[in-house]
Residue, then its C-alpha position, 0 to 999 in steps of 0.5 A: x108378569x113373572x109366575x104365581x104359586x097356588x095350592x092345589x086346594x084353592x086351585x081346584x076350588x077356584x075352577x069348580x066353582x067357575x064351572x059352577x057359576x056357568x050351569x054345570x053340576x056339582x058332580x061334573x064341575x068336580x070332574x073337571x077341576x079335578x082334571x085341569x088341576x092335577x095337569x097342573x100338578x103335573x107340571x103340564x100347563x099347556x093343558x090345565x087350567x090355561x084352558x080354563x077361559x076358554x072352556x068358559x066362555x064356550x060354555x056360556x055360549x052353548x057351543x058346549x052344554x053345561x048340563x050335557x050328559x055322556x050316554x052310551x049308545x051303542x056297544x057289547x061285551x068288550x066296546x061301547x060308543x059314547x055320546x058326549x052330548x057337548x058336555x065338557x070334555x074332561x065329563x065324557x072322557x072320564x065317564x068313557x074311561x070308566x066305562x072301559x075300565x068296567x068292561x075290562x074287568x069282566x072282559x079282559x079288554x074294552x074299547x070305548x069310543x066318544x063322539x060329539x066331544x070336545x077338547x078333553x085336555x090332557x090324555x095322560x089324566x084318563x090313561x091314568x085313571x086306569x092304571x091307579x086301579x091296576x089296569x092299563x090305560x090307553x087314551x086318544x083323541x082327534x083335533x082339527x088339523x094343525x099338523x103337516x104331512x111330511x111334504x104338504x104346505x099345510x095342515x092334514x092331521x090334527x095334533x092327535x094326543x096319545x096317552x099310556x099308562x101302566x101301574x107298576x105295583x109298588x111304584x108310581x105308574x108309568x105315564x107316557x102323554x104326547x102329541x103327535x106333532x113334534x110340539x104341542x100347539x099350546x107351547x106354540x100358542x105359549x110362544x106366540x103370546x110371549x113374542x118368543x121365537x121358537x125351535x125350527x122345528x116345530x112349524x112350517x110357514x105357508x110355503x112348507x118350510x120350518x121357521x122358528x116365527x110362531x105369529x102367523x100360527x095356526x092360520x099360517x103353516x102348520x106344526x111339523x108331525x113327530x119323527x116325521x112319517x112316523x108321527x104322521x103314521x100314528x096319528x092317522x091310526x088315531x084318527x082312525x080310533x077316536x074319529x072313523x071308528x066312534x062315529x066323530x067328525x074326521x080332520x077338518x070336520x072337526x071345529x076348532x075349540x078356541x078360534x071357531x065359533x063359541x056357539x057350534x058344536x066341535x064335535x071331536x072324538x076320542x077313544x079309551x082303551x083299558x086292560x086288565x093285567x089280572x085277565x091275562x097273568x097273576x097281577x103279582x106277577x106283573x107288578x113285579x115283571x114292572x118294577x123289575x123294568x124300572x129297576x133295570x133301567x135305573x141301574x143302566x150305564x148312563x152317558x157322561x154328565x146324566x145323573x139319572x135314568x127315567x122311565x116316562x111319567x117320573x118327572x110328573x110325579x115328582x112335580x106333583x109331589x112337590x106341588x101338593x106340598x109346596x104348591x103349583x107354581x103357575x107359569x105367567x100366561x097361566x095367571x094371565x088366563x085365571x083372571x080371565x076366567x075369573x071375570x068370566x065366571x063372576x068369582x074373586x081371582x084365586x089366591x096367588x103368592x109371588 
């Protein structure tokens, strides 16, 4: 099947009303159209509404609550923790984001962790919530481990996503979202489906050693950690926010969202980090220290045969501006998924052009 264009009206509508059909609110159905669609937008597909079926059929047999509802627990004047109660992750992720941006504003600075989560998509939506009103936003999360150590035959960490966000006054903010895996595990899974090979250094086999054959992926080998040590680093640090901190299940405590039982709980964590720029200097003054950044950068000596410098984020916004007016053209494992999810939820499939 070759890719399909959508707007991004009717493919927001079509997974508002999924998550309608399986019990959830107006108001959290809303939330995580809102999400999967602007992931969409920006080009990131692994993460958006590819997800949408499966999120679907967890809802519809408990594992995530349809009508749970995010609550702070515990927390002070610059911290909370948040109780996600199930609820789809993309509802308690927002609701902790704007938790810290509220905090932020009188504090400086806020920390918000969730526990009792699950998979939240892509992180770089919630940093962005921050930044689109002048904070900057930092977003996290744990995962079941699919991710080496540099050394092991198998997985240690999960592919702990991190996400920045800065707004940068007259231009679009910065937007950095990564996993700290060399690849995410969705463009294996991608692959995999396909009966594509992928780059050799992506994974490792049973044995420890890199292999571009993704089939026996995840119960086979592992993704290898980016940059090595370094990655392997940093998202022990993310284990420690979103995990230890919060309160969460910790590496193999936490449960796969897509393989393990659709009726348990997965019981991940994240954590969210915003801080308001006006605390600390005049917001004028750092919009104009960001832009004077950006400018640099664009005017920098560029190598041979490159045409642009960017800053991160730039090729997302681009995309994103082109799919609001042009639509989203949606890859074919995409469209493969949203008819899955439409027979899931009992809906017409979305409307699609070739």
């Amino acid at each position: 099947m070759s890719s399909k264009t959508i707007s991004y009206a009717n493919l927001h509508r079509f997974t508002r009303d999924a998550f309608l059909r399986v019990g959830m609110s107006e108001a959290d159905s809303e939330t995580g159209a809102d999400v999967l669609a602007t992931t969409d937008a920006w080009g990131v597909f692994t993460h958006g509404t590819k997800s949408l079926a499966g999120y679907l059929r967890r809802l519809k047999a408990g594992g995530l609550r349809a009508q749970g509802k995010a609550r702070i627990i515990a927390g002070g004047g610059g911290w909370a923790t948040v109780d996600g109660d199930s609820s789809l992750g993309m509802v308690a992720s927002v609701f902790a984001m704007q938790t810290a941006i509220a905090k932020a504003r009188q504090q400086g600075i806020a920390y918000v962790g969730v526990r009792n989560s699950c998979h939240f998509g892509a992180a770089g939506y919630y940093a962005w919530l921050a930044a689109r009103e002048g904070l900057i936003g930092i977003a996290m999360a744990n995962d079941i481990p699919s991710v080496a150590a540099p050394g092991s035959r198998g997985a240690i960490t999960g592919s702990n996503p991190l996400a920045y966000a800065v707004p940068a006054g007259k231009r679009r903010p910065m937007l950095l979202d990564i996993s700290t895996a060399t690849v995410a595990g969705g463009k294996v899974y991608a692959a995999k489906a396909r009966g594509e090979p992928i780059p050799g250094h992506w994974i490792i086999d049973a044995n420890g050693k890199p292999t571009a054959d993704p089939s026996g992926f995840p119960h086979v080998g592992a993704l290898l950690p980016m940059a090595g040590h370094k990655g392997y680093g940093l998202s022990l640090l993310i284990e420690t926010l979103s995990g230890i901190l919060s309160g969460a299940a910790v590496t193999w405590g936490v449960r796969s969202w897509a393989h393990d039982d659709a009726t348990l709980h997965t019981l991940h964590g994240a954590a969210f980090l915003a801080i308001d720029v006006k605390c600390i200097i005049p917001e004028e003054e750092f919009a104009r220290k960001v832009e004077t950044l950006i400018d640099e950068i664009h005017n920098s000596p560029r190598a041979d045969g490159v045409d642009r410098l960017l800053v991160p984020g730039e090729l997302e916004w681009e995309r994103h501006d082109r799919a609001m007016k042009e639509g989203i053209p949606l890859p074919a494992d995409v469209v493969e998924n949203l008819k899955a999810a439409a027979e899931l939820a009992g809906l017409d499939q979305p409307t699609l052009k070739g």
